[in-house]
C-alpha positions in Angstrom: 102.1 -36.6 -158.1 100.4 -39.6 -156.0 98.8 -42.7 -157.7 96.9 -45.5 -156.3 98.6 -48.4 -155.3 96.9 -50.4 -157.9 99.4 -49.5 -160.3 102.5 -51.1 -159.2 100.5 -54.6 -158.8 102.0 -57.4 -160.7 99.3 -57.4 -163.7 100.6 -60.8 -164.1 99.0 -62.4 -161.5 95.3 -62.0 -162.7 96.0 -63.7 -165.9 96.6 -66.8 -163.7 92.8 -66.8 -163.0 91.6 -65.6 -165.8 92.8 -68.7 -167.9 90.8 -70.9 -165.6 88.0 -73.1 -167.8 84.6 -71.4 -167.1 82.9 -74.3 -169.4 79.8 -72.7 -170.8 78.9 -70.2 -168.5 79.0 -66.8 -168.6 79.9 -63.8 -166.4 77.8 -61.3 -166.1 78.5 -57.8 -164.3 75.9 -56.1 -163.1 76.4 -52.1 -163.7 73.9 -49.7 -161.9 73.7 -46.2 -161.2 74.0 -46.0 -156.9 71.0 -45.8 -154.7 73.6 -46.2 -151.5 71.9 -43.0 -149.6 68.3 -44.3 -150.9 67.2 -47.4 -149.4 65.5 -47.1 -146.9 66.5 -49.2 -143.9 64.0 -51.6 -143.6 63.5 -52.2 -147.3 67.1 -51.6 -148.2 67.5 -54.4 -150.7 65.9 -53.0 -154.7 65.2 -54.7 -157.7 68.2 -54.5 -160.6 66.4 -54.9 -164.1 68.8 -55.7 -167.0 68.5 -52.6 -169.5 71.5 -52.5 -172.2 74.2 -55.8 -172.4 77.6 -55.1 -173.8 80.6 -57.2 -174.4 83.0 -57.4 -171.2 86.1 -55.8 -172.3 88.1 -57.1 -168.9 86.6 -60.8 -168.4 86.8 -61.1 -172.2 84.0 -63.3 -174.3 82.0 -64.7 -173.5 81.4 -62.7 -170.7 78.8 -59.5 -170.5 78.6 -56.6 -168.9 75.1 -55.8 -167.6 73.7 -52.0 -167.1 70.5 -52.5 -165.3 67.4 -50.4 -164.4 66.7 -49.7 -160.3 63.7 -49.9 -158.8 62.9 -49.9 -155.1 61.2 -51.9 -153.0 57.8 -51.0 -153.7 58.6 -51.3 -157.4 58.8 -47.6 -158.1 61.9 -46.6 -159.7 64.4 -45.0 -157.9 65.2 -41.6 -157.7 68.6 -41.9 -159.6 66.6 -44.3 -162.3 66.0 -41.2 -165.0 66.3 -43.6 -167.4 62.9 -45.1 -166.6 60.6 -41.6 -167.5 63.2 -40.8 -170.0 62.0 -44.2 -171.9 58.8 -43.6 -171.3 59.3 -40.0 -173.0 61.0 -41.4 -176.0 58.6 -44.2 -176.8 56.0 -40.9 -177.4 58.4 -39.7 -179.7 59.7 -42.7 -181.4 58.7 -42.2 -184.8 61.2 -39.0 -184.8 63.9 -41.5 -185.4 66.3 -39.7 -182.8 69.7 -39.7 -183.0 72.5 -38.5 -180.3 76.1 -38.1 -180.4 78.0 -37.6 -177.1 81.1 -35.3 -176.6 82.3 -37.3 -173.3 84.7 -34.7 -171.6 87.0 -36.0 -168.6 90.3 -34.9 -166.9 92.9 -37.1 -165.4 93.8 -36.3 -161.6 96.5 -38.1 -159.0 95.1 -39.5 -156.1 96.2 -36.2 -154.1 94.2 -34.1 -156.3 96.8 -32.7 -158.7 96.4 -33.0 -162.3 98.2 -35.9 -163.9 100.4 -34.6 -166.6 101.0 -37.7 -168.6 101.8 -37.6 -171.8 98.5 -39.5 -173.6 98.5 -39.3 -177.6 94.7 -39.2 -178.6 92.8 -37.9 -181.5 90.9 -35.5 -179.0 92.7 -33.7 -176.4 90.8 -30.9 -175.0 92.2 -26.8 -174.3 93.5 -27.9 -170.6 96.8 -29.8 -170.9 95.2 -32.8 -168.5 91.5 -32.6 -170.5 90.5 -35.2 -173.0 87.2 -36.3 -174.3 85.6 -39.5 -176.3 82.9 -39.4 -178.5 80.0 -41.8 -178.6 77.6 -42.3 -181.1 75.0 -41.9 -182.9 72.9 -44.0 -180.7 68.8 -43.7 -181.3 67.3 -43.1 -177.9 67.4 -44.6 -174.8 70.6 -46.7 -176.1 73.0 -43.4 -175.8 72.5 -43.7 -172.4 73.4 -46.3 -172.1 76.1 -46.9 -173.8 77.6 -43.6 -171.8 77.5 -45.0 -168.5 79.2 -48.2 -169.1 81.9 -46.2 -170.9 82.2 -44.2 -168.2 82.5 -47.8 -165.8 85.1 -49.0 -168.4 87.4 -45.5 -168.2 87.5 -46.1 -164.2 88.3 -49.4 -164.3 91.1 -48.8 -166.7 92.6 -45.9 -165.1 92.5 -48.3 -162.0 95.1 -49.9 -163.6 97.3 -46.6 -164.6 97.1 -45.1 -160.9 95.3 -42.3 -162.1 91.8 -41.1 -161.2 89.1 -40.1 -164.1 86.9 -37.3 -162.9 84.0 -36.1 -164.7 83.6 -32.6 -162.3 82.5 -30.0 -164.5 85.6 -27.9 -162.4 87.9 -29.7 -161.6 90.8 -27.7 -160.9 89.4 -24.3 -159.2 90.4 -20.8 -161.1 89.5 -19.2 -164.3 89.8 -22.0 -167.0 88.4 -24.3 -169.0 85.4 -26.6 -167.6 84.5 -30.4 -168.8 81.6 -30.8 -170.9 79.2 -33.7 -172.2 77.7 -31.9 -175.7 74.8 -33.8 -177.1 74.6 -33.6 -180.7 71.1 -34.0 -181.5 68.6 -34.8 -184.7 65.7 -36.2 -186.1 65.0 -37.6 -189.0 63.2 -34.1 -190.4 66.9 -32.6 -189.5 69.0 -34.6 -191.5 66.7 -35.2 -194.4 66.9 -32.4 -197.4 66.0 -29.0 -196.3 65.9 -30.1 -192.9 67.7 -26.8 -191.4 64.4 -25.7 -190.5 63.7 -28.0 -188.4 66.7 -27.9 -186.6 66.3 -23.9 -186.1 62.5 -24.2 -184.9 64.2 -26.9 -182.4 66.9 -23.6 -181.7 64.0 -21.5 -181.3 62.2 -23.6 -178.6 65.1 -24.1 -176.7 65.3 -20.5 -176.2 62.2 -20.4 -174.4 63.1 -22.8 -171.6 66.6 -21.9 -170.5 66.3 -22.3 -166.9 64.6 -25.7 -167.0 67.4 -26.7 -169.0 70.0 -25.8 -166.9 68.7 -27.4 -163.7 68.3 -30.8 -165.8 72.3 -30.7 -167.6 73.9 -31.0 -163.6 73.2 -33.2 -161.1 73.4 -30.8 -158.6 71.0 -27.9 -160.6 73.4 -25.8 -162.0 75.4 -25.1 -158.9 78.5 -26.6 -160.2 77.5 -25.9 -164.0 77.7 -22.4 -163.1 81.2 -21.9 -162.5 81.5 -23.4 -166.4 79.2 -21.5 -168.0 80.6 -18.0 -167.8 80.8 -16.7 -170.9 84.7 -17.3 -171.4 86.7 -20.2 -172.6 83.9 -21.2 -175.2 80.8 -21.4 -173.1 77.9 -19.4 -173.3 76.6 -17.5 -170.2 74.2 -19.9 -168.1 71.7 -16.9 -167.4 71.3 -16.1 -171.3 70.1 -18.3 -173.8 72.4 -17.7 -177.3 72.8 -19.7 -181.0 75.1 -19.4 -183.7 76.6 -20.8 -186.6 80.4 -22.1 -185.8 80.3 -20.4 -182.9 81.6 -22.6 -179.8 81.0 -19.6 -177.3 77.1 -19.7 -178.0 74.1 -22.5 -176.0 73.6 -23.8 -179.0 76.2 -24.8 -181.8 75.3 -25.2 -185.1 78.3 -26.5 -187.5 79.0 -24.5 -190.3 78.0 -27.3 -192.8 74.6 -28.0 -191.5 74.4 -24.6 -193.1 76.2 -25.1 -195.9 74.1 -28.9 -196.4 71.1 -27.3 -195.1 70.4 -30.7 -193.1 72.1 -32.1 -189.9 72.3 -31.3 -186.3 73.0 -29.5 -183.4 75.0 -29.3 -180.4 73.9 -27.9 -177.1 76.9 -26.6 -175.3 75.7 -26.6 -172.2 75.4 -29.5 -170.1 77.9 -30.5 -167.4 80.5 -33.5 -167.8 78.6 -35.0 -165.0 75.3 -34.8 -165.8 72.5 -37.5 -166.2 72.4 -38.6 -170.5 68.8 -39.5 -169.5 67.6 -36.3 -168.0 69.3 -34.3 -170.1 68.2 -35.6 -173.7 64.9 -36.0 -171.8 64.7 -32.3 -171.5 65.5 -32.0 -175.0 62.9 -34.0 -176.7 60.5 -32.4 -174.2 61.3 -29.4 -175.1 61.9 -29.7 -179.1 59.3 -32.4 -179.9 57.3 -32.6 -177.2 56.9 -28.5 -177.4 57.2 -28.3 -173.6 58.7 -24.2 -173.2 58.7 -23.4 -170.2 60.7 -23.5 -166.8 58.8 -26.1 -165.2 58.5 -30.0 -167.0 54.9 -31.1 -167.4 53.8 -33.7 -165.2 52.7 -36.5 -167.1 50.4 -39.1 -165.0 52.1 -42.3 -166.0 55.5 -41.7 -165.1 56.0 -43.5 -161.6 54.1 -46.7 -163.1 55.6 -49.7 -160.9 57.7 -52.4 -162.0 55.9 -55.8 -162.8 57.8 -57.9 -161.1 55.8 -61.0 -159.7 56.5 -61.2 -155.8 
């Protein structure tokens, strides 16, 4: 199995430069999802706006690591910036007190495409033998987001250093198997209060009325790579039929048999892709659960595409 290069680099030789006095200054790096095949070529330079600010696991403290907003150059935000409407959705819903929790699958492949069969001791290892997954969370709102992309930035960068590659297709290797994942597990404060099961199977309920519109927002590509996941087989629901159940991983929606038991909690939707967008999918959720938007088509709010104020 091929690896990159990177691996057999004398790690030794960064430490040399990363002992040099920086005084007190700090390093930031900038993290943004890529508007490469966007810009348009006579206003190809955008506006990076700093969103979330974690600490910089590689350049150490006091350094930061930086995941910024993008907005164009007529201050609109650009087309891969879900995060902006998906702020602007949560901030009608903030009172909710939302909480996420993010099952991050991903699967470990060589640089010629194989899977990497390296023997990794985690807490999580999925049903395929190269499949793992991280959890993140809970995060209230826009913050899960957040936190998701730079985690996904931090497992590239690492496996940089391994030789490996970390891919987040939803198939990665072709056939009839297992598919990677990124489950939301999703509540509001009504959920996980006493008696809040209720609330958490009206939220069921709705969801069943906007399959379709789902779908298309859990995969970048609108479902056409989702698809080959969501069969029916290998604990995935079918992604023409909408389906709940209690402990059942096989269903859309996946409510833990102690939610039941508790009557308060959460659920987990099933159904969105490893790859997908956290914004536009938990978007689509509180649209749909809170915001009681049912049907296949999102409601087009007017102030969505407000520009950025930015003086000139």
């Amino acid at each position: 199995m091929a690896t990159l290069a990177s691996s057999h680099l004398n790690k030794g030789i960064k430490q040399v430069y990363m002992v040099l006095p920086q005084g007190e200054k700090v390093q930031a790096m900038y993290i943004w999802i890529d508007v490469t095949f966007q810009s348009e070529d006579a206003n190809s330079d955008v506006y990076l706006v700093p969103a979330a600010m974690f600490w910089d696991p590689f350049h150490k403290d006091p350094n930061k690591l930086v995941f910024c907003e993008v907005f164009k150059y007529n201050r609109k935000p650009a087309d891969t910036n879900l995060r902006h409407t998906y702020k602007w959705i949560m901030d009608m819903v903030s009172n909710q007190c939302l909480w996420f929790g993010m099952e991050q699958e991903y699967t470990l492949m060589g640089t010629d495409g194989h899977t990497f069969g390296i023997k990794i001791r985690g807490r999580n290892a999925e049903v395929m033998p190269v499949q793992w997954e991280f959890q993140i969370g809970p995060c209230e709102g826009v913050n899960m987001g957040d936190h998701l992309w730079v985690a996904h930035f931090i497992l590239h960068h690492v496996c940089e250093d391994f030789g490996v590659i970390t891919t987040f297709e939803p198939m990665p290797i072709l056939g009839n198997g297992n598919g990677a994942g990124c489950h939301p597990n999703f509540s509001t404060k009504a959920m996980r209060e006493e008696n809040g099961l209720k609330y958490t199977e009206e939220g069921t309920e709705k969801l069943s009325k906007g399959q379709q519109c789902h779908i298309r927002a859990y995969e970048p590509k609108g479902a056409v790579d989702n698809a080959r996941c969501l069969t029916g087989f290998h604990e995935t629901s079918n992604i023409k039929d909408f389906s709940a159940g209690v402990a059942n991983l096989g269903a859309s929606i996946h409510i833990p048999r102690t939610v039941c038991q508790e009557k308060k909690g959460y659920f987990e939707d099933r159904r969105p892709s490893a790859n997908c967008d956290p914004s536009a999918m938990m978007e689509a959720l509180i649209r749909t659960c809170l915001l009681n938007e049912m049907g296949n088509e999102l409601f087009q709010y007017k102030n969505l595409t407000a520009t950025l104020d930015i003086k000139k």
